[in-house]
Backbone as numpy.savetxt, mean C-alpha at the origin, in Angstrom:
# Nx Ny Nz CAx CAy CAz Cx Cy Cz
14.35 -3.27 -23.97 13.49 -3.15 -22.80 14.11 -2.15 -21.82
12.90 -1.20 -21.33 13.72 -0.20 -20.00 14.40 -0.87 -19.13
15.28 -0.35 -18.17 15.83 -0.97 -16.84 14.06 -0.70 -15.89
13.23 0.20 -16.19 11.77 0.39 -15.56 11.12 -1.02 -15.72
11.24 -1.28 -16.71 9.98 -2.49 -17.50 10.93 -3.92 -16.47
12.57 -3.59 -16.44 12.72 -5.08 -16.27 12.56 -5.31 -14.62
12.82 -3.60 -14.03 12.89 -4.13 -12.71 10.93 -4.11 -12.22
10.68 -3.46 -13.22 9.01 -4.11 -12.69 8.33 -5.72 -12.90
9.17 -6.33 -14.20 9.11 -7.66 -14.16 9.84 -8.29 -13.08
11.25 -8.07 -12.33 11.82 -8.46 -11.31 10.89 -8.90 -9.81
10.07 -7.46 -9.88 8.95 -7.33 -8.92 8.07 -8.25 -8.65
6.95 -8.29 -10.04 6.30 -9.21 -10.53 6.48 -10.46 -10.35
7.61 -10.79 -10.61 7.96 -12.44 -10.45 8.59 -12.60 -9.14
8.85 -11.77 -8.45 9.29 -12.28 -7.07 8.08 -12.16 -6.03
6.63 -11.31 -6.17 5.43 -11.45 -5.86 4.55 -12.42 -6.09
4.70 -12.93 -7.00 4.24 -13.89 -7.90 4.44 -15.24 -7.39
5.31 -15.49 -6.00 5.78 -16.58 -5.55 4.98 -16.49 -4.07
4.13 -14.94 -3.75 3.24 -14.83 -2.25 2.42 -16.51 -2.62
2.55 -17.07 -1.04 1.39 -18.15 -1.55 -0.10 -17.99 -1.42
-0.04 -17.05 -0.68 -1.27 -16.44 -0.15 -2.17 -15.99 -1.37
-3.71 -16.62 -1.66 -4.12 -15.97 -2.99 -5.20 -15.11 -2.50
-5.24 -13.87 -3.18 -6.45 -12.93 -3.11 -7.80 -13.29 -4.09
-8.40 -13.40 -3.64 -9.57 -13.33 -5.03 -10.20 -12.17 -5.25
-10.75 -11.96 -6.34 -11.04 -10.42 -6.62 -11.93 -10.65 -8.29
-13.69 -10.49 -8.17 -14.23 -10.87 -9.47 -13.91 -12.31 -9.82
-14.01 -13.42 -8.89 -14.26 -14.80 -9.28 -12.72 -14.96 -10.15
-11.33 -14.47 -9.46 -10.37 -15.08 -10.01 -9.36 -15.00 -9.01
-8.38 -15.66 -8.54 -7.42 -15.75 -7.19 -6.25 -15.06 -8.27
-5.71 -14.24 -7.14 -3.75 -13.74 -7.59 -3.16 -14.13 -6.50
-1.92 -14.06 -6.50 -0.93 -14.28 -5.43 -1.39 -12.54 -4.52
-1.38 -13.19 -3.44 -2.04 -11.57 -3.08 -1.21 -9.97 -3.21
0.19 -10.01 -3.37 1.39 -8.87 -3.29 1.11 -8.45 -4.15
1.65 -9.24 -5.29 1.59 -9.46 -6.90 0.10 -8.57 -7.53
-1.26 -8.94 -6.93 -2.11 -8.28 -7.49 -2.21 -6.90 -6.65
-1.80 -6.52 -5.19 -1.95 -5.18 -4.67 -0.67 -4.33 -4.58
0.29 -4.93 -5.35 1.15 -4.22 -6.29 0.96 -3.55 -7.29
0.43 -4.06 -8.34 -0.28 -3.82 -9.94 -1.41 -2.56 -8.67
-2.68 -2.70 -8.07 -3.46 -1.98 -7.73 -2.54 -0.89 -7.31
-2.01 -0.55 -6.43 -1.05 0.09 -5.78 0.13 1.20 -7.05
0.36 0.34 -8.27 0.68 1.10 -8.84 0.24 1.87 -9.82
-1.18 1.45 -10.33 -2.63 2.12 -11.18 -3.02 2.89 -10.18
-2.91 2.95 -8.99 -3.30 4.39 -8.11 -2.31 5.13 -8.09
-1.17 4.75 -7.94 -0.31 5.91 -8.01 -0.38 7.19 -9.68
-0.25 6.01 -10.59 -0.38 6.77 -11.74 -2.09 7.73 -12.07
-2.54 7.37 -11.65 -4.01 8.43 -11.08 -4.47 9.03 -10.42
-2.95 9.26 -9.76 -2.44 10.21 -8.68 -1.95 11.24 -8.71
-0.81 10.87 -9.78 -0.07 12.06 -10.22 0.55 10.90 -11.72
0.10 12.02 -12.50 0.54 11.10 -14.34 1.69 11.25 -14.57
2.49 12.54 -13.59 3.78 12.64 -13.77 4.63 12.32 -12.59
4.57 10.90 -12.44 5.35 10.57 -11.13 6.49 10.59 -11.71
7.49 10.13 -10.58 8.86 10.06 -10.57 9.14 8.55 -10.84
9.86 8.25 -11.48 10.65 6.52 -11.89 10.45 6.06 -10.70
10.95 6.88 -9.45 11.57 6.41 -7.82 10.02 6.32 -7.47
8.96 6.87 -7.85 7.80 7.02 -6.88 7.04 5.34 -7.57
7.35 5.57 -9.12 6.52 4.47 -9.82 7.16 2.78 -9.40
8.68 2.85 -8.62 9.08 1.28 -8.58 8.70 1.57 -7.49
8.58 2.54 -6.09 8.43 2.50 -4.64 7.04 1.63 -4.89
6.02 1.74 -5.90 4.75 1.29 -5.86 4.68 0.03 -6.10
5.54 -0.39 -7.09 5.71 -1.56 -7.05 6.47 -2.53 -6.08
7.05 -2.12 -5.25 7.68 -3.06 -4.48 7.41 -2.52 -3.23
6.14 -1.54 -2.45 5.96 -1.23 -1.26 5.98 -2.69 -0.53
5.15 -3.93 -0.45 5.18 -4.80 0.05 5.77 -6.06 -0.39
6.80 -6.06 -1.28 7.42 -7.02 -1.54 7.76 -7.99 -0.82
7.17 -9.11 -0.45 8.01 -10.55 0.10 7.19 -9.95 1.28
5.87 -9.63 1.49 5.37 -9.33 2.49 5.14 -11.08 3.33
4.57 -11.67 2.70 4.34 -13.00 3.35 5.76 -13.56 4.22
6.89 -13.22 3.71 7.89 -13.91 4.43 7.96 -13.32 5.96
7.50 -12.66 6.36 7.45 -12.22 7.52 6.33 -12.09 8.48
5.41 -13.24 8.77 4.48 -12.96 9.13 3.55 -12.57 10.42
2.15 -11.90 10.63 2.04 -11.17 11.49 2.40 -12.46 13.25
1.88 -13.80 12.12 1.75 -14.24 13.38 3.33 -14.89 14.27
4.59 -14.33 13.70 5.42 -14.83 14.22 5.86 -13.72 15.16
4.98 -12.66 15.61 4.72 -12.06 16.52 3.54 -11.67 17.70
3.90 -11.68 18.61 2.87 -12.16 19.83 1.71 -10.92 19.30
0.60 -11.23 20.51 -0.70 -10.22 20.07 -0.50 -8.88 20.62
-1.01 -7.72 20.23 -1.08 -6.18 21.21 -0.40 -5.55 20.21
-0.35 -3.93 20.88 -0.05 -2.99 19.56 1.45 -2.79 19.49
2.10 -3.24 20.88 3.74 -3.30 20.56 4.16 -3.97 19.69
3.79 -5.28 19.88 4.48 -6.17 19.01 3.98 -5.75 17.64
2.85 -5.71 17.22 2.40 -5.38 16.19 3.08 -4.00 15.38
3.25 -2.99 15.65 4.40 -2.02 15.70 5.78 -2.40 15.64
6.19 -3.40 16.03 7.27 -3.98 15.92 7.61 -4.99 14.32
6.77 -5.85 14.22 6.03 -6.19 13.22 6.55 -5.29 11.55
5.37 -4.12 11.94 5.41 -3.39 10.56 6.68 -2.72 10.15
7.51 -2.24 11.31 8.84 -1.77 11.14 9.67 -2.86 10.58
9.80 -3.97 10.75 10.52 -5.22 10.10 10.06 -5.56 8.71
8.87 -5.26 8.75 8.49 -5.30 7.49 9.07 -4.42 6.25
8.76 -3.03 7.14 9.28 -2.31 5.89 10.74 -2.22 5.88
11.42 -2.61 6.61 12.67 -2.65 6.70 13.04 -3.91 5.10
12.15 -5.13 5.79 12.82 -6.17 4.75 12.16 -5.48 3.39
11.34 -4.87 3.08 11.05 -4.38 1.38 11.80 -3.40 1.13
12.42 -2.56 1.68 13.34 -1.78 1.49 14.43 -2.34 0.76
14.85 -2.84 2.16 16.22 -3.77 1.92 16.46 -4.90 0.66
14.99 -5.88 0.63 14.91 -6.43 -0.65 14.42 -5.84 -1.91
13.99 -4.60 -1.73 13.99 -4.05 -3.22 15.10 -3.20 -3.55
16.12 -2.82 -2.66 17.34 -2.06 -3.13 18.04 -3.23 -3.28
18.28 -4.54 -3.01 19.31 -5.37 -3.87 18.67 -6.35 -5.16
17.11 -5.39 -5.27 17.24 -5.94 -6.84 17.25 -4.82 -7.62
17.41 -4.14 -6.87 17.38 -2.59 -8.16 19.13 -2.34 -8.28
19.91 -2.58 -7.17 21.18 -2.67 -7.67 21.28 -3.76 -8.89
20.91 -5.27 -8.61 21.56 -5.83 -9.41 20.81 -5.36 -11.03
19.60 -4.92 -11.68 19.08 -4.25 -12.63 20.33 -3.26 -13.33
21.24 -2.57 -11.92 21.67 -1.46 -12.20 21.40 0.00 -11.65
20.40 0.30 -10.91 19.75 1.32 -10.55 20.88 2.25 -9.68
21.07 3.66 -9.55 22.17 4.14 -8.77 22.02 3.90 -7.43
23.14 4.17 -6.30 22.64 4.23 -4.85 21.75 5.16 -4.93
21.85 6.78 -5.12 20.87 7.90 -5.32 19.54 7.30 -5.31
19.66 6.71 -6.64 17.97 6.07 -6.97 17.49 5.11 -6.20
17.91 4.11 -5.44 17.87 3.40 -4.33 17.41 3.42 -3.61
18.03 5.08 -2.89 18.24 5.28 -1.55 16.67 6.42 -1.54
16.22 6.95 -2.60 15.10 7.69 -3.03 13.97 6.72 -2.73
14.06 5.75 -3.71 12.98 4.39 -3.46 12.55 4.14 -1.68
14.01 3.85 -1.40 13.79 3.44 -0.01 13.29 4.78 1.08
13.39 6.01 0.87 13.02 7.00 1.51 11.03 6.95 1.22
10.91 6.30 -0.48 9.78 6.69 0.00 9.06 5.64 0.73
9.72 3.97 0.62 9.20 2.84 0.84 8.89 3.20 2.51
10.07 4.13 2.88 10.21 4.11 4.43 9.14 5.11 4.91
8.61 5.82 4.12 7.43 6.71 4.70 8.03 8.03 4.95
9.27 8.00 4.89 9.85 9.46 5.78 9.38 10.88 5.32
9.18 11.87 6.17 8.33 13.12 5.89 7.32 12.91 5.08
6.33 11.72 5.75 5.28 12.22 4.96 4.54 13.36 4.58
4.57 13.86 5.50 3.47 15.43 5.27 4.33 16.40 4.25
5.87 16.34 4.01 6.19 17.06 3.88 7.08 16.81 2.03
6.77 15.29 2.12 7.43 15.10 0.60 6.44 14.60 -0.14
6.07 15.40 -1.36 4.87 14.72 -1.99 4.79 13.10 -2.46
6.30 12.72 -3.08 5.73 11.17 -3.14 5.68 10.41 -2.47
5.94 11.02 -0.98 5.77 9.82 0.24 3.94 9.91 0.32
3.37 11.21 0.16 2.16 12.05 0.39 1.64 10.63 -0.84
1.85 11.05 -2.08 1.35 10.21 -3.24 0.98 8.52 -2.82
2.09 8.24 -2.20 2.08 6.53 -1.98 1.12 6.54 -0.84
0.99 7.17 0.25 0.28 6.61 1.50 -1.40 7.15 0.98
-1.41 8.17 -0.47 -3.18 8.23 -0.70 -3.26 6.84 -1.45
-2.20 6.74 -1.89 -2.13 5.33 -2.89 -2.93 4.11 -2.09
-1.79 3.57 -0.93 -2.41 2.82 0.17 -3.65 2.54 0.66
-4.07 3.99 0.91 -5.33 4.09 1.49 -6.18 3.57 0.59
-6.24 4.10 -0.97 -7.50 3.99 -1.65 -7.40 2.52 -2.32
-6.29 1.96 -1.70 -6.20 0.50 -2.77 -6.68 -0.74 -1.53
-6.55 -0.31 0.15 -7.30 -0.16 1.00 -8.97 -0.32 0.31
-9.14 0.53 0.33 -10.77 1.16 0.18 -11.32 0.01 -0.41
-10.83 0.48 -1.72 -11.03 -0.10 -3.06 -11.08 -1.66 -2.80
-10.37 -2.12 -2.66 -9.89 -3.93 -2.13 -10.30 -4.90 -0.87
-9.99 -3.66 0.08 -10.17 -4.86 1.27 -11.39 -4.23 2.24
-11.69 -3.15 2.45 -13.00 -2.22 3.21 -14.04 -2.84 3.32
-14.74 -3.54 2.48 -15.97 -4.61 2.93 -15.50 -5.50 3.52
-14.44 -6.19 3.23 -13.71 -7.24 4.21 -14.00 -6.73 5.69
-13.47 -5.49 5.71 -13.46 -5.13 7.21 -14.56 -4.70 7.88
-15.39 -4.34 6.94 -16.77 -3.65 7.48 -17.73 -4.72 7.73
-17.36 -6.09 7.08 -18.46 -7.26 7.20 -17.65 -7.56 8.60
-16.58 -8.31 8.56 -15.67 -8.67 10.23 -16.06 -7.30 11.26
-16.51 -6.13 11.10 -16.87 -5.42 12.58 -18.33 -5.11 12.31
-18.83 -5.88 11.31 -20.28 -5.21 11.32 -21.17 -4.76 12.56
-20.69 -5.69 14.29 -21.26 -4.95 15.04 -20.79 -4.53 15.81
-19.28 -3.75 15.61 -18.46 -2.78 16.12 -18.77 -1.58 15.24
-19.38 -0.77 14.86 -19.30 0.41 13.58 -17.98 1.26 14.02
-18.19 1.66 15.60 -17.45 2.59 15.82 -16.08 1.80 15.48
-15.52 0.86 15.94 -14.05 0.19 15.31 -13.84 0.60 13.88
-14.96 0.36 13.53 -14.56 0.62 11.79 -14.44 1.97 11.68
-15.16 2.70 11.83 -14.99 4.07 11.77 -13.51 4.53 12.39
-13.10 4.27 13.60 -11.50 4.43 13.93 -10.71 3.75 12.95
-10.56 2.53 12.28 -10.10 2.70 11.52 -9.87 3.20 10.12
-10.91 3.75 9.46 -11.26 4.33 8.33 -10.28 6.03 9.05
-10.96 6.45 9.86 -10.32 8.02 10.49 -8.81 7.19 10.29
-8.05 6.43 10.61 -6.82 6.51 10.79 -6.44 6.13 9.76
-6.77 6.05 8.86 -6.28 5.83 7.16 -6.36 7.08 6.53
-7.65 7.21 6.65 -8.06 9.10 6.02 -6.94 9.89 6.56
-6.43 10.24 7.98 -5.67 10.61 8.63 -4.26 10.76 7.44
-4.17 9.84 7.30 -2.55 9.89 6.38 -3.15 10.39 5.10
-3.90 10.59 4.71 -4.18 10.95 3.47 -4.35 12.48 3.10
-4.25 13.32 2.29 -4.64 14.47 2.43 -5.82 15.18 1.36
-6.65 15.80 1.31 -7.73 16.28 0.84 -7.91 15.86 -0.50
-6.66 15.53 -1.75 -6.28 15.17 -2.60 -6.85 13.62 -2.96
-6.55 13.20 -2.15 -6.81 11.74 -1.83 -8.33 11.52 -1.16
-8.79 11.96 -0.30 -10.19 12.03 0.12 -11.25 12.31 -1.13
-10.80 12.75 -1.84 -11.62 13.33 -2.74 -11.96 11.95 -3.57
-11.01 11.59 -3.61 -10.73 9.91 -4.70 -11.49 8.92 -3.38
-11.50 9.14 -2.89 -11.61 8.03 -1.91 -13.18 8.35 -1.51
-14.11 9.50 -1.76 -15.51 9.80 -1.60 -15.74 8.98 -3.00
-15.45 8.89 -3.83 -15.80 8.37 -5.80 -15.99 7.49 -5.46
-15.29 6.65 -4.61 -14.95 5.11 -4.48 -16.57 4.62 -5.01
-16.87 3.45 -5.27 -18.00 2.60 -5.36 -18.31 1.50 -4.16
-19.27 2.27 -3.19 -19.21 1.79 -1.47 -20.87 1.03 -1.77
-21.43 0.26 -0.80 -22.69 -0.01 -0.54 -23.07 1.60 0.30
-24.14 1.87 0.57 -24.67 3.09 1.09 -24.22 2.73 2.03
-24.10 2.04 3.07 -23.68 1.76 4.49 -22.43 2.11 4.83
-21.45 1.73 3.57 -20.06 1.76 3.54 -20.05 3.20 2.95
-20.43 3.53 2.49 -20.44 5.22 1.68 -20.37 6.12 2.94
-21.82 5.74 3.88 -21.87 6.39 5.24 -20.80 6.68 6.16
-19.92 5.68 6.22 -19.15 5.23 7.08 -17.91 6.05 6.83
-17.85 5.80 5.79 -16.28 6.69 4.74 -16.64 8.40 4.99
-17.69 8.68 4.72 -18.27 9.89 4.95 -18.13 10.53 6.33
-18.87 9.80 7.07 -18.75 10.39 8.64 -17.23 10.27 9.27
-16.11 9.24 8.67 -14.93 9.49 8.94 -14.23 10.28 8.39
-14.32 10.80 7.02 -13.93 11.87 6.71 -14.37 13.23 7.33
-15.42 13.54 7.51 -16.20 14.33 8.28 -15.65 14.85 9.36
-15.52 13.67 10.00 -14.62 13.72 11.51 -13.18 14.27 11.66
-12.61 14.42 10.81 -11.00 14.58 10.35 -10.82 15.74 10.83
């Protein structure tokens, strides 16, 4: 077995413990665990020739996301900002001490964690790769969720759709027009791209 295959089973089974279940087509996953797997079938239909470092960053972007949760921080956009930085701090941090113990180099590690951390997005393609990743597994997954909860805010939704598109670049928009939307939601994706 690869050191790839085992530290993606490592992944797997430490997601696999979110208690939180997603449903998706009349069947519940642990929710990480299944927008991990999504998260990493976009990456690879992203680019077929990713990097080892880009293909585990996908798998473990939100690792052990539940252990930290939103609500053990007060309401508003500080705290909330405060929040996501701890977050990605702890998946970083907990996916470089299971990729050490696998074996993985610091180099390779410290690559993972550059892209887990977002750094230069605009300017390093597999940070670029993971955040179209995000977006469209976004789209793809949770976007009616959000469009039914603001159905009579449009414009909210639309700011947030622009601030997803935003990180994404033309590459990714393109995947993200394909998507399979209700016409309403098609509209919506449209006029925020539009807007960009």
């Amino acid at each position: 077995m690869s050191k790839l295959s085992i530290i993606f089973e490592v992944f797997d089974e430490y997601n696999r413990q979110d208690p939180r279940i997603f449903e998706w087509e009349n069947t519940g996953y642990p929710q990480e665990y299944f927008f991990a797997i999504k998260l990493y079938d976009w990456v690879l239909q992203l680019d077929g020739l990713a990097s080892e470092e880009l293909l585990i960053a996908s798998r473990c972007q939100h690792i052990g996301r539940w252990e930290i949760p939103r609500e053990n921080y007060q309401e508003g956009r500080e705290p909330y900002l405060k929040w996501r930085k701890d977050l990605a701090m702890h998946h970083a941090t907990l996916s470089a001490g299971l990729m050490k113990q696998v074996g993985y180099t610091d180099d390779q590690i410290a690559r993972v964690c550059q892209i887990l951390l977002k750094k230069r997005i605009k300017g390093d393609a597999d940070v670029q790769t993971m955040e179209n990743a995000l977006c469209l597994v976004f789209l793809q997954y949770q976007y009616d969720e959000f469009k039914n909860k603001y159905e009579n805010d449009p414009e909210k939704m639309l700011n947030i759709l622009r601030k997803s598109l935003l990180k994404m670049n033309t590459h990714g928009h393109r995947f993200a027009l394909q998507l399979k939307y209700s016409p309403e939601g098609l509209a919506l994706v449209q006029a925020a791209v539009d807007s960009l």
